[in-house]
Gaussian input, Z-matrix of N, CA and C with variables (Angstrom, degrees):
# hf/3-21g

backbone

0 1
 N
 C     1     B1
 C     2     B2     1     A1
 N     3     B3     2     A2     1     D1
 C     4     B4     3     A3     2     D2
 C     5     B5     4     A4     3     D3
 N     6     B6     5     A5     4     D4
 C     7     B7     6     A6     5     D5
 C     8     B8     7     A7     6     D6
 N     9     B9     8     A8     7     D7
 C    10    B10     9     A9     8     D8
 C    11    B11    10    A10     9     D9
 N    12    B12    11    A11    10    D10
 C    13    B13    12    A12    11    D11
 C    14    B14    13    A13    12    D12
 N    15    B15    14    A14    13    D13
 C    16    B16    15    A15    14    D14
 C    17    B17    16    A16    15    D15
 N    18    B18    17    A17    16    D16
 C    19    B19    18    A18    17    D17
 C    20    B20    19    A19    18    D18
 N    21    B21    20    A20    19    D19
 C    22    B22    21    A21    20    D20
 C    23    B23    22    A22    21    D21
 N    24    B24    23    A23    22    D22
 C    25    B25    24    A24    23    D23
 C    26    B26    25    A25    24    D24
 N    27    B27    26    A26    25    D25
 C    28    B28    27    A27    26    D26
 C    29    B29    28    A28    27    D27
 N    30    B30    29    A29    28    D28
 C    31    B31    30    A30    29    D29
 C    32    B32    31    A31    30    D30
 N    33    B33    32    A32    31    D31
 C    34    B34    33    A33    32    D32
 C    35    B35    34    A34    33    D33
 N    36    B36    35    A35    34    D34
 C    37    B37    36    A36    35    D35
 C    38    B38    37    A37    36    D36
 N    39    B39    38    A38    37    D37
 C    40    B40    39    A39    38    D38
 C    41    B41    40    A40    39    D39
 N    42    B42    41    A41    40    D40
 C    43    B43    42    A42    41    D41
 C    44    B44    43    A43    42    D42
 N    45    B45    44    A44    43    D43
 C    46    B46    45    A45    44    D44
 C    47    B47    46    A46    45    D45
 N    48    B48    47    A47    46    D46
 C    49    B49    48    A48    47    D47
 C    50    B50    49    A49    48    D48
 N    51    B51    50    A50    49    D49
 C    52    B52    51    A51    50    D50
 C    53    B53    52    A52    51    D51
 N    54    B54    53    A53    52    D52
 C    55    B55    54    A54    53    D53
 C    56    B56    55    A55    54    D54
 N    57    B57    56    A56    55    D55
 C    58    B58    57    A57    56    D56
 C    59    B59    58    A58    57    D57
 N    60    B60    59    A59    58    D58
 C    61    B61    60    A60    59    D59
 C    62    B62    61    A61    60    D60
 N    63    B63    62    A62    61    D61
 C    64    B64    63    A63    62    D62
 C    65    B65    64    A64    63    D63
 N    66    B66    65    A65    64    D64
 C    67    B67    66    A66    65    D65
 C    68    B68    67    A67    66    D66
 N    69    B69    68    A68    67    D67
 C    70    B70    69    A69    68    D68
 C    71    B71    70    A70    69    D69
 N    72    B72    71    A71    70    D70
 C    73    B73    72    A72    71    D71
 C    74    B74    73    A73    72    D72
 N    75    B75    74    A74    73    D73
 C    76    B76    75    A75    74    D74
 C    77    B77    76    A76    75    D75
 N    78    B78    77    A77    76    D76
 C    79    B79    78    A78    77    D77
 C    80    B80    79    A79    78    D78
 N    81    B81    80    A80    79    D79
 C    82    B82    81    A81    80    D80
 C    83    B83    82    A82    81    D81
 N    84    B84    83    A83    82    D82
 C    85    B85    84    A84    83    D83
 C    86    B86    85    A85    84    D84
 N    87    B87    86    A86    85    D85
 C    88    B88    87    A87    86    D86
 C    89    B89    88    A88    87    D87
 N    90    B90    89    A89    88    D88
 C    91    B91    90    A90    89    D89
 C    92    B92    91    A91    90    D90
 N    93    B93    92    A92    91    D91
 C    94    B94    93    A93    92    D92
 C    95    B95    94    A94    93    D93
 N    96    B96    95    A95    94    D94
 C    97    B97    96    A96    95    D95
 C    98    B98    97    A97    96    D96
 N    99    B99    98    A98    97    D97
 C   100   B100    99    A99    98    D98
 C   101   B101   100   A100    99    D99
 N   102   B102   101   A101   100   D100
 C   103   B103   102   A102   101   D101
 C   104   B104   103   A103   102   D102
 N   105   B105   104   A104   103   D103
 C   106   B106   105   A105   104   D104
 C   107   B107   106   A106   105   D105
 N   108   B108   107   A107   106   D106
 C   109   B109   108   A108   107   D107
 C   110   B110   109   A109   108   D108
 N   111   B111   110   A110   109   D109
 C   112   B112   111   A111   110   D110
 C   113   B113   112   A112   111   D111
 N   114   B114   113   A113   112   D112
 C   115   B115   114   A114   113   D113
 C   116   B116   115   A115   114   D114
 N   117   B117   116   A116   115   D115
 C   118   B118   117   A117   116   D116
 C   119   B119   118   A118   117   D117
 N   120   B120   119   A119   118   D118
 C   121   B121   120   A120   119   D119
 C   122   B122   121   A121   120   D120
 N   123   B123   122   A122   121   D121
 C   124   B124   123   A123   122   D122
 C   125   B125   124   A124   123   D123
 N   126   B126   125   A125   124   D124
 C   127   B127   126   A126   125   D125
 C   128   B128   127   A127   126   D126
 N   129   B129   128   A128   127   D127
 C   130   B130   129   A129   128   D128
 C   131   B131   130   A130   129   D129
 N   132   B132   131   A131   130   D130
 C   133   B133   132   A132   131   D131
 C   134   B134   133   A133   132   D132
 N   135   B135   134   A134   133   D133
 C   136   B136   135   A135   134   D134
 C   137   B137   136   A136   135   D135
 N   138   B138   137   A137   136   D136
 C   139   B139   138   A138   137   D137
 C   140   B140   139   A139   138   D138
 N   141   B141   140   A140   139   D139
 C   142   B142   141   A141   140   D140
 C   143   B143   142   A142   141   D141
 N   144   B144   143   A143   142   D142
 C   145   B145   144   A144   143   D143
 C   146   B146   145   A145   144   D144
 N   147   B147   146   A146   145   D145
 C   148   B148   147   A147   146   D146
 C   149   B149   148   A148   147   D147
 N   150   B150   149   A149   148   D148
 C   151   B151   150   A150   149   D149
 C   152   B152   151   A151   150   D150
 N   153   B153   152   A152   151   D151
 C   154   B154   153   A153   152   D152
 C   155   B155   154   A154   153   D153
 N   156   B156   155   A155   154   D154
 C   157   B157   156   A156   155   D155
 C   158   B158   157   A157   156   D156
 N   159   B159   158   A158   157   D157
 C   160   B160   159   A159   158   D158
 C   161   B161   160   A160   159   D159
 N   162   B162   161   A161   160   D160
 C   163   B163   162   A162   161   D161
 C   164   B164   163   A163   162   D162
 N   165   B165   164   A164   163   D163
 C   166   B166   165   A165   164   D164
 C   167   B167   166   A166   165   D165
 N   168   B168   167   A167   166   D166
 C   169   B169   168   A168   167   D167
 C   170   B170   169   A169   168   D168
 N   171   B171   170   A170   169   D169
 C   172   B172   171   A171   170   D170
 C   173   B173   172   A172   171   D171
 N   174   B174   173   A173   172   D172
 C   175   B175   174   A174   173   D173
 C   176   B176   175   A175   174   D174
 N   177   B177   176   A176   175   D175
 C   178   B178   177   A177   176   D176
 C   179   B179   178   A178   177   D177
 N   180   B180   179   A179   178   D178
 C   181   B181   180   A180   179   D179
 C   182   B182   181   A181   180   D180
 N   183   B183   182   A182   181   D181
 C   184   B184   183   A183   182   D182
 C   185   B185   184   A184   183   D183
 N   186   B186   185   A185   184   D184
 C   187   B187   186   A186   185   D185
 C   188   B188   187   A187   186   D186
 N   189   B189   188   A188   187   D187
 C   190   B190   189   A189   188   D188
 C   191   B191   190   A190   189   D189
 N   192   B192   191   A191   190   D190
 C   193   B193   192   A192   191   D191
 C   194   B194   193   A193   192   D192
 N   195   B195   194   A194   193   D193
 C   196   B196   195   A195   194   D194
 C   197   B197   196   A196   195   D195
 N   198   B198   197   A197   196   D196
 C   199   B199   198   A198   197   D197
 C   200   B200   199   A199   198   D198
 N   201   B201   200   A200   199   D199
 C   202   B202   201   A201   200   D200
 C   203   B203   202   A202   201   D201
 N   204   B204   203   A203   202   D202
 C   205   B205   204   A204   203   D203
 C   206   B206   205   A205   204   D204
 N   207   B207   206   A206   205   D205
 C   208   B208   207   A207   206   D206
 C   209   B209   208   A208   207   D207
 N   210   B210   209   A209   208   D208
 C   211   B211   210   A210   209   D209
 C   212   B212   211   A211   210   D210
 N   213   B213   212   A212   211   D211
 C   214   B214   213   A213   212   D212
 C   215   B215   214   A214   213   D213
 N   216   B216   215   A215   214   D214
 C   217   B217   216   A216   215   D215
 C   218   B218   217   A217   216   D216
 N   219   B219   218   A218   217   D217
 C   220   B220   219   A219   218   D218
 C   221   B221   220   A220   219   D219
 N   222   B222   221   A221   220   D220
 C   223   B223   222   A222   221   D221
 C   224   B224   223   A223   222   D222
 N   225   B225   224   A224   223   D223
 C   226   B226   225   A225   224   D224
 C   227   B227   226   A226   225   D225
 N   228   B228   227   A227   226   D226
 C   229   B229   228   A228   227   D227
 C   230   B230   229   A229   228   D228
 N   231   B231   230   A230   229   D229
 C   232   B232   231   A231   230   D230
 C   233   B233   232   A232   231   D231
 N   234   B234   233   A233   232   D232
 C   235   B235   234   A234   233   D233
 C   236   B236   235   A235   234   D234
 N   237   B237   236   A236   235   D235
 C   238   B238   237   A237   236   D236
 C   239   B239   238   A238   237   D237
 N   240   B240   239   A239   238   D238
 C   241   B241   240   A240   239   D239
 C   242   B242   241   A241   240   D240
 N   243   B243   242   A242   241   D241
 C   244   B244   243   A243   242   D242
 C   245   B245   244   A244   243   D243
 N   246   B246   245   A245   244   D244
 C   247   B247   246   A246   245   D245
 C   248   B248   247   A247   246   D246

   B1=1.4565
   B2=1.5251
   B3=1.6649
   B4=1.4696
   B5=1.3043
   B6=1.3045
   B7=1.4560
   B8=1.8821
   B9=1.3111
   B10=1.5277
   B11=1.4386
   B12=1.1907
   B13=1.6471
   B14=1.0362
   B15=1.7249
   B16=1.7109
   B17=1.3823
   B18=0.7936
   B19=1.6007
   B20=1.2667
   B21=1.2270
   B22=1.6178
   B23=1.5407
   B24=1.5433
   B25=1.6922
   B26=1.9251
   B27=0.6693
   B28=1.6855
   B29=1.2519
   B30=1.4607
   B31=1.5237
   B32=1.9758
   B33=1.2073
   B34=1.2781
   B35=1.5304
   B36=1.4427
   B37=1.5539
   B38=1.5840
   B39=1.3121
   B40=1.6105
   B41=1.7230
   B42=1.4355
   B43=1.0837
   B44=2.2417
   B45=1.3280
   B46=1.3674
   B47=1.4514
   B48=1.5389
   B49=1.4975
   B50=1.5859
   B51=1.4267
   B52=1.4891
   B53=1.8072
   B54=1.2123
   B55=1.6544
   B56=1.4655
   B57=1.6547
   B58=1.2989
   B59=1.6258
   B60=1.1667
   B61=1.3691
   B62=1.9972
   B63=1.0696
   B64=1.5831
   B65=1.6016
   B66=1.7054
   B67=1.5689
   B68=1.4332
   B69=1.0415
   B70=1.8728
   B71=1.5602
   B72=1.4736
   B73=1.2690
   B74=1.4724
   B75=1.8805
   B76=1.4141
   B77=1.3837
   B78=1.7714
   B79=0.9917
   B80=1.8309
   B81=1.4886
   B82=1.7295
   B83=1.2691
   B84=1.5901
   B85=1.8101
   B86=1.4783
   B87=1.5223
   B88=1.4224
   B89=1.6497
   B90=1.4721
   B91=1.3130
   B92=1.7020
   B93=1.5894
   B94=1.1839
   B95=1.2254
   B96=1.2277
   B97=1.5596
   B98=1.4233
   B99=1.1298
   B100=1.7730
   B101=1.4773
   B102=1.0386
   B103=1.6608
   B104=1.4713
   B105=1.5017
   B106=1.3493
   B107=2.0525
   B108=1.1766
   B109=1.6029
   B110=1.7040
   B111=1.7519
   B112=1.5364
   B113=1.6488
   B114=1.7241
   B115=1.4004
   B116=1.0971
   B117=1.0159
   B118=1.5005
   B119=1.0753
   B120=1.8249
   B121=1.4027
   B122=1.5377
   B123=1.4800
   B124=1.0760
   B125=1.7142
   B126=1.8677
   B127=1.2529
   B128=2.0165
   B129=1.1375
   B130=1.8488
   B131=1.3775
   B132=1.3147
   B133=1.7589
   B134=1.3989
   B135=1.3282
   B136=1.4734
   B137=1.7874
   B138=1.2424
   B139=1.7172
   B140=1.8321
   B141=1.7005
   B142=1.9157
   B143=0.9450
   B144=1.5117
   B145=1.3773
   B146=1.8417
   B147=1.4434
   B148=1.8040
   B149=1.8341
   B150=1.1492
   B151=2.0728
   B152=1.2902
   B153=1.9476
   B154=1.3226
   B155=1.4837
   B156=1.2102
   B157=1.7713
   B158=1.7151
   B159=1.3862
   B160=1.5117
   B161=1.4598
   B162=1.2863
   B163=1.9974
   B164=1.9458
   B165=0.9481
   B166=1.3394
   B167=1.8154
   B168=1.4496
   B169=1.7048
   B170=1.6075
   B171=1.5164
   B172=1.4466
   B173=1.4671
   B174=1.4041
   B175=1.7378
   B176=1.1505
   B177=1.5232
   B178=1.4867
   B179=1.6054
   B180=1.4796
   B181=0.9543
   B182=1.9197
   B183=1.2986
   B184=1.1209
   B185=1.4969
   B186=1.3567
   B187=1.5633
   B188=1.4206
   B189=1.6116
   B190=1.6034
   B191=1.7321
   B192=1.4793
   B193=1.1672
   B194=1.5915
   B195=1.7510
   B196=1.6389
   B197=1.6329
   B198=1.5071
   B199=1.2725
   B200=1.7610
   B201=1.1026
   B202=1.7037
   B203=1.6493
   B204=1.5655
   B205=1.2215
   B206=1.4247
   B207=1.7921
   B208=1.5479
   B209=1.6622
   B210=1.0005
   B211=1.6770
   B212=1.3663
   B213=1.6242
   B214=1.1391
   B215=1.4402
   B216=1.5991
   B217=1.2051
   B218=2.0067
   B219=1.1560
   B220=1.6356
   B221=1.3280
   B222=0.9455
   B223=1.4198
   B224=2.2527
   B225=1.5349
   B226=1.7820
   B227=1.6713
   B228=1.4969
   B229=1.6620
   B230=1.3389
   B231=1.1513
   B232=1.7822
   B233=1.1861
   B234=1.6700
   B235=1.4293
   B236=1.6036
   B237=1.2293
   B238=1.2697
   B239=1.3837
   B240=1.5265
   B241=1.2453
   B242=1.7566
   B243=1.3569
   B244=1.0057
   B245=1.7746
   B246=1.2351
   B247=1.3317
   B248=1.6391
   A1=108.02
   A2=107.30
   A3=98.40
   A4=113.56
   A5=121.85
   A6=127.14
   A7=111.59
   A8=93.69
   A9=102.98
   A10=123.40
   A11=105.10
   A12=102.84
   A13=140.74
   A14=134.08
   A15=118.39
   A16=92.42
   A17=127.90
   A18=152.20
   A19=124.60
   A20=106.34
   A21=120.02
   A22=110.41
   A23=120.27
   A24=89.26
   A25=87.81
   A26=137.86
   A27=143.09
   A28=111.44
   A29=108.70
   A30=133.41
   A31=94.86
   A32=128.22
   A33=127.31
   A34=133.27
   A35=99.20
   A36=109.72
   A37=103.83
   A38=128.83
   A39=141.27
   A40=97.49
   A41=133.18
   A42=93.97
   A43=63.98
   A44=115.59
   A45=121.17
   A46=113.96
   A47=96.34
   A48=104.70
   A49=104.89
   A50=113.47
   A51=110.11
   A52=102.10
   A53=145.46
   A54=138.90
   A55=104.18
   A56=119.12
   A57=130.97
   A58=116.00
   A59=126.32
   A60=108.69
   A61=99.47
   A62=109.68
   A63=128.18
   A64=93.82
   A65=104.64
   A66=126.31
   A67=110.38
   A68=106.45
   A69=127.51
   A70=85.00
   A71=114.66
   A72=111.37
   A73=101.70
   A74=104.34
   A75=89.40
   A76=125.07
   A77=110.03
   A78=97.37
   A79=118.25
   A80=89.00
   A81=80.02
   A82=116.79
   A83=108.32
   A84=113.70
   A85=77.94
   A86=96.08
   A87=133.23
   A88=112.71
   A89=132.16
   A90=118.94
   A91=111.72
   A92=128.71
   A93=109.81
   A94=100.50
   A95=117.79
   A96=121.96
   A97=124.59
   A98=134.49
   A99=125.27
   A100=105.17
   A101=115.85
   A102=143.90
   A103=105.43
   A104=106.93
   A105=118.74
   A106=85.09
   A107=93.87
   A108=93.98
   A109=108.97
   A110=110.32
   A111=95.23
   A112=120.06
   A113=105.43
   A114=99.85
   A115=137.59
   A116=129.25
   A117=118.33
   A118=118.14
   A119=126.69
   A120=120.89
   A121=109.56
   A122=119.51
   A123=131.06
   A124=114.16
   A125=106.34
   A126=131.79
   A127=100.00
   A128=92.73
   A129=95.91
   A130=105.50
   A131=132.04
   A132=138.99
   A133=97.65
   A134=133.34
   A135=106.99
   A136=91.01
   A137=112.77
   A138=113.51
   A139=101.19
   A140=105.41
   A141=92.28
   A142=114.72
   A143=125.63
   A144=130.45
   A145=118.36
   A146=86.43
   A147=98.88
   A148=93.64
   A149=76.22
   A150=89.01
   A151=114.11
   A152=94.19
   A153=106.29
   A154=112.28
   A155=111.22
   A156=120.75
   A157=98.32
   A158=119.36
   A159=105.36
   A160=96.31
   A161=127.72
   A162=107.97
   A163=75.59
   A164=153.66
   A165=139.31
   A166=95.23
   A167=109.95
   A168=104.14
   A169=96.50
   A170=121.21
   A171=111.01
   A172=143.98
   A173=93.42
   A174=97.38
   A175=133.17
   A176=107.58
   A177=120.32
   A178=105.17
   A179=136.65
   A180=147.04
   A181=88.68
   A182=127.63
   A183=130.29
   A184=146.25
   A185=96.02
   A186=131.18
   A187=131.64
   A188=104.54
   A189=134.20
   A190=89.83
   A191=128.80
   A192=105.22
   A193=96.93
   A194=113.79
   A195=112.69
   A196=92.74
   A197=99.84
   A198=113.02
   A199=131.52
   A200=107.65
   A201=102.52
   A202=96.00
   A203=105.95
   A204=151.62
   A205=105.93
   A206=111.36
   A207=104.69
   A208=130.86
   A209=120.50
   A210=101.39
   A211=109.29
   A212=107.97
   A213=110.72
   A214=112.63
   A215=115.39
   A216=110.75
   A217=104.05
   A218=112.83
   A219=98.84
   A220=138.93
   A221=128.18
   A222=156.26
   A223=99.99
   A224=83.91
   A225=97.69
   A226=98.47
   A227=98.98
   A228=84.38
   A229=103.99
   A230=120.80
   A231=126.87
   A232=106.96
   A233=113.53
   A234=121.61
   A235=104.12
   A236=130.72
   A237=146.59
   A238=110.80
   A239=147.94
   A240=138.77
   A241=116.75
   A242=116.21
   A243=139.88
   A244=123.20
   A245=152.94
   A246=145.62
   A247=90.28
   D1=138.91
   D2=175.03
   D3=-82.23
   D4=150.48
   D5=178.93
   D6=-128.43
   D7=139.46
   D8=-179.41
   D9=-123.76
   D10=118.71
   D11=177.27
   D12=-44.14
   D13=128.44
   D14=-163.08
   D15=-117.77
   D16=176.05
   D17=157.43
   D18=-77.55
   D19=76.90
   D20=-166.60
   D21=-125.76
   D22=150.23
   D23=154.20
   D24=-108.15
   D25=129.30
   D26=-151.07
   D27=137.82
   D28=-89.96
   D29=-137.26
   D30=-109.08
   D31=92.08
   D32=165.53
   D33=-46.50
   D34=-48.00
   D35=-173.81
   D36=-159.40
   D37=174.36
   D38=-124.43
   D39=-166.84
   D40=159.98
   D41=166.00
   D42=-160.57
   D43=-173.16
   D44=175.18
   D45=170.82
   D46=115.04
   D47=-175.86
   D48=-145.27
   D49=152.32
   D50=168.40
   D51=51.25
   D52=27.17
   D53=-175.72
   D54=44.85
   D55=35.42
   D56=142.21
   D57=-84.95
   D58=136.76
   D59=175.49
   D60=-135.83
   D61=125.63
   D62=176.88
   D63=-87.58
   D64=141.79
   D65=156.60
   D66=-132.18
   D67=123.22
   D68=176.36
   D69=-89.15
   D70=136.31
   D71=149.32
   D72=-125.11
   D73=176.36
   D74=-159.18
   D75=-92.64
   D76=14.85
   D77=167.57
   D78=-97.36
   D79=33.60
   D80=-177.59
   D81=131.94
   D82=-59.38
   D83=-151.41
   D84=-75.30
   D85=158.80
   D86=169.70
   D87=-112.19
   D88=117.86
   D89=-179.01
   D90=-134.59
   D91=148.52
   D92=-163.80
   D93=-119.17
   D94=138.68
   D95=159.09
   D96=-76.98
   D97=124.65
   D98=169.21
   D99=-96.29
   D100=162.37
   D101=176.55
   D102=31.85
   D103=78.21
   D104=-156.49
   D105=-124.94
   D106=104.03
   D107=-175.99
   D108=-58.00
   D109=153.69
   D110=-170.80
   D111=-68.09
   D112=-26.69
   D113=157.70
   D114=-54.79
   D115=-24.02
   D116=164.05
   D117=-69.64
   D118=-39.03
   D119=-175.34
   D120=-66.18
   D121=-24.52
   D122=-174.01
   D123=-58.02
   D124=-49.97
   D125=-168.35
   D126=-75.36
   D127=-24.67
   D128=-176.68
   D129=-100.46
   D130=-0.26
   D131=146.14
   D132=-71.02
   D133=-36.17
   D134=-146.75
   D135=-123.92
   D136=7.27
   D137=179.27
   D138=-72.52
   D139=160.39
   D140=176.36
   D141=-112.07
   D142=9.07
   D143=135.86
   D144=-122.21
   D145=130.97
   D146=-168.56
   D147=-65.22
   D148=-56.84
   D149=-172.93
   D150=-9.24
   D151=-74.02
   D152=-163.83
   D153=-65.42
   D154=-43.74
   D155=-177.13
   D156=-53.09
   D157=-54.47
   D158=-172.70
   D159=-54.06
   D160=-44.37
   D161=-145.34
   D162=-89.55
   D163=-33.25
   D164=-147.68
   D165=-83.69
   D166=-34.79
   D167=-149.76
   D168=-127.29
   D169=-34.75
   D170=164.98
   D171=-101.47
   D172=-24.19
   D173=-178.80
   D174=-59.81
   D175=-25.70
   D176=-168.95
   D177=-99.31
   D178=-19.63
   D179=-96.23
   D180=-161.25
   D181=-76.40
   D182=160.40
   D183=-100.38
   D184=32.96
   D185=-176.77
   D186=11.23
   D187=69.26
   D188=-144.68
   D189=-41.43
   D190=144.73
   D191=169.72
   D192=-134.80
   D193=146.55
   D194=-163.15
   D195=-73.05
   D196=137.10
   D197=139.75
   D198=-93.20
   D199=-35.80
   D200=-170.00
   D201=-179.26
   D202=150.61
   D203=171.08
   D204=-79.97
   D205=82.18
   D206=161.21
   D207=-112.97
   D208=-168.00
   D209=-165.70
   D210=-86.63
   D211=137.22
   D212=-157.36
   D213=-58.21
   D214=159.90
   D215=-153.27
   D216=-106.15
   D217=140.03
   D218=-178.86
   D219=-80.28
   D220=141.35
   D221=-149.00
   D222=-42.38
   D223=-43.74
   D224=-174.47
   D225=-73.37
   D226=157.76
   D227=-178.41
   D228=-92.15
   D229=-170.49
   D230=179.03
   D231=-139.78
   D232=-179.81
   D233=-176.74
   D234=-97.51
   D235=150.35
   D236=173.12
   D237=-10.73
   D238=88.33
   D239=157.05
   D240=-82.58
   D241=-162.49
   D242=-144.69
   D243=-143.92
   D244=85.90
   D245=-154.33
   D246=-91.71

């Protein structure tokens, strides 16, 4: 899945495919959302804090579940990578 960096101090990168939706946070964990309508992923690109919008509109709601421990991600944002 491609993933794109947000502007968070939290949430590193985003990723959305198939109404799967991936969250990198920055210390690492990777967690996936399923049946995550594209409006919402849409509304959590364009929210001005990721943070709050994930714990207010997804956490409880599409029950992020960990996939994997990757290296933590840095502070600057980046251009579009790839897991």
């Amino acid at each position: 899945m491609d993933m794109v960096s947000v502007s968070s101090s939290v949430i590193a990168a985003v990723g959305y495919e198939n109404s799967c939706m991936d969250i990198l946070f920055r210390s690492g964990k990777l967690y996936r959302c399923f049946s995550v309508p594209e409006d919402v992923y849409k509304a959590f690109i364009s929210a001005p804090s990721k943070g709050k919008f994930f714990n207010a509109r997804i956490k409880n709601r599409y029950q992020p579940r960990y996939i994997q421990q990757v290296r933590p991600a840095p502070r600057k944002a980046a251009p579009p990578f790839r897991l």
